[in-house]
C-alpha positions as CSV (number, residue, x, y, z in Angstrom):
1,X,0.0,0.0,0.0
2,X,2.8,2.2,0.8
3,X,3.9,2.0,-2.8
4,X,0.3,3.3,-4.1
5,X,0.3,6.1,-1.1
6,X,3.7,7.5,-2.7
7,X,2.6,7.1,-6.5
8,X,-0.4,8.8,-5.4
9,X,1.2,11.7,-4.0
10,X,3.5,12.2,-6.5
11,X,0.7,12.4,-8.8
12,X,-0.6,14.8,-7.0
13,X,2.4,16.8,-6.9
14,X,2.5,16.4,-11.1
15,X,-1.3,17.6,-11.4
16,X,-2.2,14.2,-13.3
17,X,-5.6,12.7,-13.0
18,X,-4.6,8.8,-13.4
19,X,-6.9,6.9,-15.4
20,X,-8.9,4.3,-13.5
21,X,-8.4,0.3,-13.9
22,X,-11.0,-2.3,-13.3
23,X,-11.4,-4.4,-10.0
24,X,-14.2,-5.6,-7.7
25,X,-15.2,-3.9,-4.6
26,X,-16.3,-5.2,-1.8
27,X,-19.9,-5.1,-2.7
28,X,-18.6,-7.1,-6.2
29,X,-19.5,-4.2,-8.7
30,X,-16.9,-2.7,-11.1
31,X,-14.7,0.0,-9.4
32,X,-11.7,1.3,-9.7
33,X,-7.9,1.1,-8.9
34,X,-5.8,4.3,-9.5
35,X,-3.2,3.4,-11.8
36,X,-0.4,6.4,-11.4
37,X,2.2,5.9,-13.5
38,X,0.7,6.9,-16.7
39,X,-2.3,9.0,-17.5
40,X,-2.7,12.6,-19.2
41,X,-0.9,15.5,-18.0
42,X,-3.6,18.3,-16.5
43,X,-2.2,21.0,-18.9
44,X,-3.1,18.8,-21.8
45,X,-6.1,16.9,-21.1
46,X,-8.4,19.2,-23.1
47,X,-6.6,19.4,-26.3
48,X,-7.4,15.2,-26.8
49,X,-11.2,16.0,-26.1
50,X,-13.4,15.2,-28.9
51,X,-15.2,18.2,-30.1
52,X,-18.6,18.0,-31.1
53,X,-20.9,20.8,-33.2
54,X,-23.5,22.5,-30.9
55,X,-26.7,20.9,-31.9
56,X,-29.7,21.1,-29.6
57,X,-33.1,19.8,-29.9
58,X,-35.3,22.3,-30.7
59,X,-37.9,21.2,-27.9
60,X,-34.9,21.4,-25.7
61,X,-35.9,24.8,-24.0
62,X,-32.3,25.7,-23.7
63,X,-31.2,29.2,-24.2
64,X,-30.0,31.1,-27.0
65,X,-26.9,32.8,-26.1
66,X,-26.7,34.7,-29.4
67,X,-30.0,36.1,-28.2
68,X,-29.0,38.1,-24.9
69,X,-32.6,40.0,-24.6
70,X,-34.6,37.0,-24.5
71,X,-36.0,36.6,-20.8
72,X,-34.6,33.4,-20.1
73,X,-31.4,34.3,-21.1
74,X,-31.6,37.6,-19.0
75,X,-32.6,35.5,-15.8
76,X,-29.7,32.6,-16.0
77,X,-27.1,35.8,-16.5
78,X,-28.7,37.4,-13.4
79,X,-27.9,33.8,-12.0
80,X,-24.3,33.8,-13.1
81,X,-23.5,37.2,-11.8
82,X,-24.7,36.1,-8.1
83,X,-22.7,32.8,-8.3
84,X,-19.9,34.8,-9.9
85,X,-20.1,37.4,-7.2
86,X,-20.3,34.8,-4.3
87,X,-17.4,33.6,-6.2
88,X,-15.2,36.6,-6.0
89,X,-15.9,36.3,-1.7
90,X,-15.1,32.5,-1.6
91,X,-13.6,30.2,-3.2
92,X,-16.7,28.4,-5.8
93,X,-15.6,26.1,-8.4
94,X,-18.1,23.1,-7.9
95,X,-21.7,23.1,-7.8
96,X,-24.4,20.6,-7.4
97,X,-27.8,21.3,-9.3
98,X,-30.8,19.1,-8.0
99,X,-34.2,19.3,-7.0
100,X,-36.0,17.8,-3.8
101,X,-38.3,15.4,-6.2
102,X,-38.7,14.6,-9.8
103,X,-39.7,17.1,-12.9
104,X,-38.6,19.9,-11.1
105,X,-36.2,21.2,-14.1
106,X,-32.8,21.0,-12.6
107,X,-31.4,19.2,-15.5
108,X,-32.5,22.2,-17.7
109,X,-31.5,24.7,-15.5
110,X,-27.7,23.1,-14.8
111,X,-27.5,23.3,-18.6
112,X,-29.0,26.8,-19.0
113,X,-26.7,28.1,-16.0
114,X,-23.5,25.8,-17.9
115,X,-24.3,28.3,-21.3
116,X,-24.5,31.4,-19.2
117,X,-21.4,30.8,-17.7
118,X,-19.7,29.0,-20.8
119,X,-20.6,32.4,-22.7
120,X,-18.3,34.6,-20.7
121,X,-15.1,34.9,-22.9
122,X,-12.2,32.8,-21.5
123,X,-14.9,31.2,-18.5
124,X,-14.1,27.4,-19.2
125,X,-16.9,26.0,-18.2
126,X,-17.7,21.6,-17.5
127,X,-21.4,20.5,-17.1
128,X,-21.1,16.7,-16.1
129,X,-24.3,14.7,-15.7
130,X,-23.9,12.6,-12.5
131,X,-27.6,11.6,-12.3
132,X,-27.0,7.8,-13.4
133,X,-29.8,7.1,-12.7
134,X,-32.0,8.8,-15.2
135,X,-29.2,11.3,-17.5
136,X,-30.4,13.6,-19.7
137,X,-27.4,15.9,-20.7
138,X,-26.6,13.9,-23.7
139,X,-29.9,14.5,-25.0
140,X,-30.3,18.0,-24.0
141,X,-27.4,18.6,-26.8
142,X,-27.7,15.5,-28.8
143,X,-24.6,13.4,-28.2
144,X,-23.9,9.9,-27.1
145,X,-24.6,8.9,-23.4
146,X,-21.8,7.0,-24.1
147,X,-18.8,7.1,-23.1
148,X,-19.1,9.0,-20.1
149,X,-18.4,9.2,-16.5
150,X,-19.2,5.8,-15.4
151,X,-17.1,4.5,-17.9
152,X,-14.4,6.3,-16.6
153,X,-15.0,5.4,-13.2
154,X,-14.8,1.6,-14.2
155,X,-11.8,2.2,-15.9
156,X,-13.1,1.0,-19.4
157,X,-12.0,4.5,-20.5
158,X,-8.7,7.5,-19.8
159,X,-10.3,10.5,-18.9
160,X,-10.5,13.1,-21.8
161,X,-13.0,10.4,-23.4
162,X,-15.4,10.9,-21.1
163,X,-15.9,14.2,-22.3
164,X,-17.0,16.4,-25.4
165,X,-16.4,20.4,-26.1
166,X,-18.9,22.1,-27.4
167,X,-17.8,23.6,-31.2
168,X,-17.1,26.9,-30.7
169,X,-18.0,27.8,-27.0
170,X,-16.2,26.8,-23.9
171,X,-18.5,24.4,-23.1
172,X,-17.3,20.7,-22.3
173,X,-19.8,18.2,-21.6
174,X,-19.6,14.8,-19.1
175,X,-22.4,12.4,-20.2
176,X,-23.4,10.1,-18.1
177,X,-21.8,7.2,-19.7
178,X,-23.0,3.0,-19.6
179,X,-26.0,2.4,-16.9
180,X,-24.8,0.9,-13.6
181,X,-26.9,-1.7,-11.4
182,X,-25.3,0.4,-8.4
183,X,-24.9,4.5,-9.1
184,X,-24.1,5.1,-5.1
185,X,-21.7,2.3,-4.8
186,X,-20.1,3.6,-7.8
187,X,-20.1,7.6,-6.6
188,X,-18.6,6.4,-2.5
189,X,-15.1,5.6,-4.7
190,X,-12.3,7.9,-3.6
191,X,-11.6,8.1,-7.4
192,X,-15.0,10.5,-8.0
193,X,-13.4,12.8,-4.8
194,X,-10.1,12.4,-6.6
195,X,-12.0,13.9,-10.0
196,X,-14.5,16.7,-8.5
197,X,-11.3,18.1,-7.1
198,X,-8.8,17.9,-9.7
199,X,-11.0,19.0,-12.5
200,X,-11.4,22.6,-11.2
201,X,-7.6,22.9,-12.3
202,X,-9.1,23.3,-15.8
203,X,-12.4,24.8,-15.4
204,X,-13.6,27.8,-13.8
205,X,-16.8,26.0,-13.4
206,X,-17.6,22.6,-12.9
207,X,-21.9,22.2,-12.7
208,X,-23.4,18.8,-11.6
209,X,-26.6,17.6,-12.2
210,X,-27.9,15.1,-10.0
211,X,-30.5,12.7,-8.9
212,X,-33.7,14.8,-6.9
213,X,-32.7,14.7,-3.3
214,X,-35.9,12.8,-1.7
215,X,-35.8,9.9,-4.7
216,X,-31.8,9.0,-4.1
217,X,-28.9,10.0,-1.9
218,X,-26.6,10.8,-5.0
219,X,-26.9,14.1,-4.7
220,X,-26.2,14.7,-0.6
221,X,-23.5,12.8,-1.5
222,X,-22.2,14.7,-4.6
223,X,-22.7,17.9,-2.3
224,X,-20.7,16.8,0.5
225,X,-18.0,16.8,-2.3
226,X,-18.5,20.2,-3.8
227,X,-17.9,24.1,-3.2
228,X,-22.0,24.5,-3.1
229,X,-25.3,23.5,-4.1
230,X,-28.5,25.1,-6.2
231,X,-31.8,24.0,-4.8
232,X,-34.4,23.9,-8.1
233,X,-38.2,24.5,-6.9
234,X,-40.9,24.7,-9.9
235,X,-43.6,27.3,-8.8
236,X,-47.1,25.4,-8.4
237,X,-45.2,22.0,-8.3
238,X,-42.8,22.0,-5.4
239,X,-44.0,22.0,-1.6
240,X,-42.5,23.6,0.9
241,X,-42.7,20.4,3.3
242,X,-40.9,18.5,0.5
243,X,-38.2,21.8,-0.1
244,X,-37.6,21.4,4.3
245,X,-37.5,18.1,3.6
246,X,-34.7,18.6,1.1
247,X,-32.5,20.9,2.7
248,X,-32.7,18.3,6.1
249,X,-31.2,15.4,3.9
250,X,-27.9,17.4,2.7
251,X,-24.9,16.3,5.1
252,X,-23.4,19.4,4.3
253,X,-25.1,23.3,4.8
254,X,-23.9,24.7,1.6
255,X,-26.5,25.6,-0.3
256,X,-25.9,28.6,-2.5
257,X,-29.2,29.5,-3.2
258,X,-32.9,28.6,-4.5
259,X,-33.7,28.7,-8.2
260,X,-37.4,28.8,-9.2
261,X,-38.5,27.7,-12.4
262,X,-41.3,27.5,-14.3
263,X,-42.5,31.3,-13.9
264,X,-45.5,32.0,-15.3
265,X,-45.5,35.6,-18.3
266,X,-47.4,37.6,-16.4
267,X,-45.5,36.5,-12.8
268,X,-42.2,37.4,-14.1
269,X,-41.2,38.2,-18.2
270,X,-43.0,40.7,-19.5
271,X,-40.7,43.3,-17.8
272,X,-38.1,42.1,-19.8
273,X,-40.5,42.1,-23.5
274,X,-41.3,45.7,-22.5
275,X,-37.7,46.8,-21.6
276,X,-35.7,45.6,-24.5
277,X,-38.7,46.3,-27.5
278,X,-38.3,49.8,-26.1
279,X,-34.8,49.8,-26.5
280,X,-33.5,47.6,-28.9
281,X,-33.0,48.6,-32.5
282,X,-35.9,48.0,-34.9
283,X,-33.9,45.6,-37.1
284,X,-33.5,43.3,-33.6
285,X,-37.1,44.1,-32.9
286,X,-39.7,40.9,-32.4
287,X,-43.2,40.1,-31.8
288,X,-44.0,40.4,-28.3
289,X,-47.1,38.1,-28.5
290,X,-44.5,35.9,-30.0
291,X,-42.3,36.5,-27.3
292,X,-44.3,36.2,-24.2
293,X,-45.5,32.6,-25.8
294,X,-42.1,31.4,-26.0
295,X,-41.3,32.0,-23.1
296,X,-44.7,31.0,-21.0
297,X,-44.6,28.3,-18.6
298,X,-42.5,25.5,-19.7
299,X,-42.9,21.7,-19.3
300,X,-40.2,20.2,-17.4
301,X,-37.7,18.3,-19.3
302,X,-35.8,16.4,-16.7
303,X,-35.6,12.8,-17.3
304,X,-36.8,11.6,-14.3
C-alpha cells in the first residue's frame, strides 16, 4: 500500500488525473484502482477531447446565447453574476444542481446556467451529468450517453473520453456514460473525490446535475464533495414540506441559493418584452405576443 500512497502523492504533486483500472469492490461491482504511472498531463487533457458541433433539440428549451434580450437568457445571467459574485468572496468552483423530487427542471436549469457561464469569454466552463440514474445531458445537446463518466470510473476509458467540447464555445460536456446496477456504490469511490477536485484545475466552473434529493442519496453525497449546491423548486409543483425536507437530507449546509422555475408571463417576463422592444433597435425588434408565448410556462424536461 505504501507504494500506491507514494505514487499517489506524486501524482498529485505532477497535477495528473490517473486513469482508472477495473477491480471488484467489496460489494462485487466494477470500481476502480488508481493506476499512477501513466495518464494525461492536466495542462493537456483538453486538447485530446473530442469536439462536437453545438446541436440542440429544438424542444430542448435551452437558451439562446446569441439572443441576450430574450428573458430566459436575462434570468440565468442574473444567475451567473450572483454565483460569480459569491465567487469573487469565496472560493466556488463546484456546484451541485438538483431538485427535492422529480420534474422539477434542474437538469434544464444546470444546462441553461452551464451556457450562461460558458458564454463569458475565457470562462471554461464543464457540465457533467452525474444523475446515473435517469441522465439527460446527452440528450439536451444531442450526443452519445456514451462514453461518459461511469465508464471512466470503471476504468473502461482515460479521462479526456469521457468528455466532449462544445464547437465553438467553452462548453465541455460529461455524459453520463453506460447504466450501472449500483450509481451510489459507484459515486462512495475515492476516485469521483479524486475527479470533482482535480478537474477545477481546468475549469472555472464545474456544474453537476444530479438525482432529486428525496428519490436517491446521490446528490447529498455529490454535495458533500462540492464548493456549493443550487436547490431547483418549480412554482405550483414544489412543496414547501418536501423543499424542508430537502435541505434536512444534505450532510453538508452549503447551499448557494434557490432557483425557481417554471414562472409564469405575467408573474415574471414581460418586464423584460417591455424593456428591451423599447430599446432595442428596430432591425432586432420581435413580436411580443411571439415573445411572451415562447417564453410562457414551460414543461419540465428532466428525465426523471
Amino acid at each position: 500500500m505504501s507504494r500506491v500512497h507514494d505514487a499517489l502523492r506524486r501524482a498529485e504533486q505532477a497535477g495528473v488525473i490517473p486513469p482508472p483500472v477495473p477491480r471488484m469492490n467489496a460489494e462485487g461491482m466494477p470500481g476502480v484502482a488508481a493506476v499512477v504511472d501513466s495518464g494525461p498531463d492536466m495542462t493537456g487533457l483538453l486538447e485530446m477531447v473530442q469536439e462536437v458541433p453545438f446541436r440542440v433539440a429544438t424542444d430542448s428549451l435551452l437558451i439562446d446565447v446569441t439572443r441576450p434580450h430574450e428573458a430566459p437568457m436575462e434570468e440565468f445571467r442574473m444567475l451567473r453574476t450572483r454565483l460569480n459574485h459569491m465567487k469573487s468572496l469565496q472560493p466556488i468552483h463546484s456546484v451541485v444542481v438538483t431538485s427535492a423530487s422529480p420534474a422539477e427542471g434542474k437538469s434544464l436549469s444546470a444546462a441553461n446556467l452551464a451556457l450562461a457561464q460558458a458564454h463569458l469569454a475565457g470562462n471554461m466552463t464543464l457540465l457533467a451529468d452525474f444523475d446515473f440514474r435517469r441522465p439527460i445531458v446527452h440528450t439536451l445537446f444531442g450526443i452519445d450517453r456514451t462514453p461518459g463518466i461511469t465508464d471512466y470510473l470503471q476504468g473502461k476509458i482515460p479521462l479526456h473520453q469521457a468528455m466532449r467540447r462544445v464547437a465553438g464555445t467553452n462548453l465541455y460536456l460529461m455524459p453520463a456514460g453506460e447504466a450501472v446496477i449500483n450509481p451510489l456504490e459507484l459515486l462512495n469511490l475515492r476516485e469521483v473525490k479524486q475527479l470533482i477536485d482535480r478537474l477545477p484545475l481546468l475549469f472555472n466552473w464545474m456544474i453537476l446535475d444530479t438525482p432529486p434529493l428525496l428519490f436517491a442519496a446521490d446528490a447529498s453525497l455529490l454535495s458533500t464533495l462540492c464548493h456549493g449546491t443550487l436547490l431547483v423548486v418549480r412554482i405550483g409543483h414544489t412543496t414547501i414540506d418536501s423543499v424542508t425536507r430537502a435541505m434536512q437530507s444534505l450532510c453538508n449546509n452549503n447551499v448557494l441559493g434557490i432557483v425557481v422555475n417554471g414562472a409564469r408571463r405575467g408573474e415574471l417576463y414581460s418586464k423584460y418584452t417591455y424593456y428591451h422592444s423599447y430599446y432595442t433597435p428596430k432591425e432586432r425588434e420581435v413580436d411580443e405576443d411571439a415573445d411572451e408565448l415562447r417564453v410562457d410556462e414551460e414543461p419540465p424536461v428532466d428525465g426523471e
